[in-house]
N, C-alpha and C positions, 0 to 999 in steps of 0.2 A: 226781816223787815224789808221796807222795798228799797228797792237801787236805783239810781238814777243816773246815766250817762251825762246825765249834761247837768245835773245839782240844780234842777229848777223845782219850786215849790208852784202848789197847788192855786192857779191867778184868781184872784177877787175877781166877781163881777166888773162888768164893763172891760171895754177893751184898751189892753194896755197901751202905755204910750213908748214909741217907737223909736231910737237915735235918729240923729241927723248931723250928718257931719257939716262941720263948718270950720273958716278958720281959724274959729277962738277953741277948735276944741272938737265937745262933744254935748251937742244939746239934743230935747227932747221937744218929740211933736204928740198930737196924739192918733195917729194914725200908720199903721203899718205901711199899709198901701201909698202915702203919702211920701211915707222916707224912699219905699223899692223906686217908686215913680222914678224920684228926682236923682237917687243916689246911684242905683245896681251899676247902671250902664260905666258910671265913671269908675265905679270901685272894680269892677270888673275889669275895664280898659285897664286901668294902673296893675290889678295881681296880673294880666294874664302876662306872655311872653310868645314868642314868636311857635310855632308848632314841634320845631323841633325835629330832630331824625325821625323819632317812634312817631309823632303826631302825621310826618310827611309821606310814611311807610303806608297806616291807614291810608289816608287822603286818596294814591296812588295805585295801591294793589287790590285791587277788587276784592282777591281770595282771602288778603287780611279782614277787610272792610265789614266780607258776610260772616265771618266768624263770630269777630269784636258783635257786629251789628245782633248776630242772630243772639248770643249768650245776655248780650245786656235787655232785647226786647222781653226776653221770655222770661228770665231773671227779675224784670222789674215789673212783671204781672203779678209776682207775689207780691203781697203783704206782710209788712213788718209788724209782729206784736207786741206788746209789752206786759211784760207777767211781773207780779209777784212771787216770790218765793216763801209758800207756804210751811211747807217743810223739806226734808230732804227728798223726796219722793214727789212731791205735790205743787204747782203750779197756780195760781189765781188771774186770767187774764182780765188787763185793769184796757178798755176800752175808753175811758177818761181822764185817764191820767196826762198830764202836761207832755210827757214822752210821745205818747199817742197820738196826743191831737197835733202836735209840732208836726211829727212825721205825717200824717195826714193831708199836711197843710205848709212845706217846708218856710214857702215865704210867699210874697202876693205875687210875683211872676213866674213862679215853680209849682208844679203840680209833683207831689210823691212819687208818680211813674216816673219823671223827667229825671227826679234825684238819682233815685234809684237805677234810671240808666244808666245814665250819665257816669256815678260811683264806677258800675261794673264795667263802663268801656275804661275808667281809667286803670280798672285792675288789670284790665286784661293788655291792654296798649301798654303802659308803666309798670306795673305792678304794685302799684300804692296810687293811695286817692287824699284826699283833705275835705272836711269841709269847715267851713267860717260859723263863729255864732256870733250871736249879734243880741245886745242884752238893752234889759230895762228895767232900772229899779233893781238890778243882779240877777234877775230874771232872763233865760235864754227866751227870745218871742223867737227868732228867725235861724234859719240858717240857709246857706251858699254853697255851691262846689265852688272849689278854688283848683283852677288848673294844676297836676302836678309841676308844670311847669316853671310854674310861678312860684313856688315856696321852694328856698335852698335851705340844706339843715346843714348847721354852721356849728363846727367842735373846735375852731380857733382858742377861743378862753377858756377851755376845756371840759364845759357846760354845753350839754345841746341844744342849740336855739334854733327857730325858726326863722330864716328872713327872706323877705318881699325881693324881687332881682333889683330891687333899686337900695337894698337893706337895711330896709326898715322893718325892724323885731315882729312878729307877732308872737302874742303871751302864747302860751304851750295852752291854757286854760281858755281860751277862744279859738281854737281849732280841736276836731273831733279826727285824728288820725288811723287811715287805717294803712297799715308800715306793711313793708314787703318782706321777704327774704333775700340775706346773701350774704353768699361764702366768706366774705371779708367781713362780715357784722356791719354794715350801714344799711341802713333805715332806706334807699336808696331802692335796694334790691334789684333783681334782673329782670330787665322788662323780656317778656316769650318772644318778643320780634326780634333781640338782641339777638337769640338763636338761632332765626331766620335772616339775619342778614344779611348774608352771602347769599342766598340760595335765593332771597328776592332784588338783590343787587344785580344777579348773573339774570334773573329773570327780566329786571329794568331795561338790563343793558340791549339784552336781546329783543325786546318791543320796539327800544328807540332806532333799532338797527332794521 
């Protein structure tokens, strides 16, 4: 049968209606473009977090910069498809399906290439990425990169949780994560510049000098 990453069912005509946040909560407009307009920029100001060592690494070393840069341009010329699983052998690509058109279309200020970049500089800079969904009526309509930076996964209560650096929960069930590797088993994983450290520290040092 088919699968769905994000458990979205098949939208009725017309276009769905959009959250908006506000301080009673969580209400509803009927327009996508309407919510990104007014919302992205503050939702985004609140997840993100300052860049970080790995963020400061890119930023500053050229030789990082073309790597990250060249893997995520060329990586995000493909196209993401979404199949059906027909049998064990056999594929059915669903071109209209909700998964499809989302990804197509991530949110009203995101174009698919941008997602798609964006995902693979943070794999490649962190080694794990996040992104946001954003519902209506239970319905995924949107989704967002969310800086690594900005999500800490918190095993205090002994439960894994996602929280905002101001620690504010997000559900596990509105984030699409994609987790890294490492040695110790946290989700965290080894960012590739971690490996370079030294070797672009000694290189820092010697520019500045």
């Amino acid at each position: 049968g088919r699968t769905s990453l994000f458990r979205v069912s098949r939208p009725a005509d017309g276009p769905p209606s959009a959250p908006v946040l506000s301080a009673k909560g969580v209400e509803f407009s009927d327009s996508h473009d309407d919510y990104f307009q007014r919302n992205l920029v503050a939702i985004r100001t609140v997840s993100s977090l300052s860049a970080g060592s790995y963020g400061l690494m890119y930023r500053r070393q050229p030789a990082v910069r073309t790597v990250v840069d060249f893997l995520a341009r060329n990586i995000a010329q493909l196209h993401a498809k979404t199949f059906e699983r027909v049998s064990a052998a056999d594929r059915l690509e669903l071109s209209d399906h909700p998964v499809a058109v989302l990804l197509r279309r991530p949110n009203p200020t995101m174009t698919r290439y941008n997602l798609q970049r964006s995902t693979v500089a943070d794999l490649a800079i962190h080694d794990r990425a996040y992104w946001r969904k954003f519902r209506s009526g239970g319905r995924v309509v949107a989704l967002d990169r969310v800086p690594p930076d900005a999500v800490l996964v918190d095993w205090s209560t002994g439960v894994k949780r996602y929280l905002t650096v101001r620690g504010v929960e997000i559900p596990r069930d509105d984030l699409v994560v994609f987790p890294a590797y490492s040695p110790d088993g946290s989700e965290d994983g080894v960012s590739p510049l971690e490996t370079l450290r030294q070797v672009l520290l000694e290189d820092s040092v010697a520019v500045s000098n």
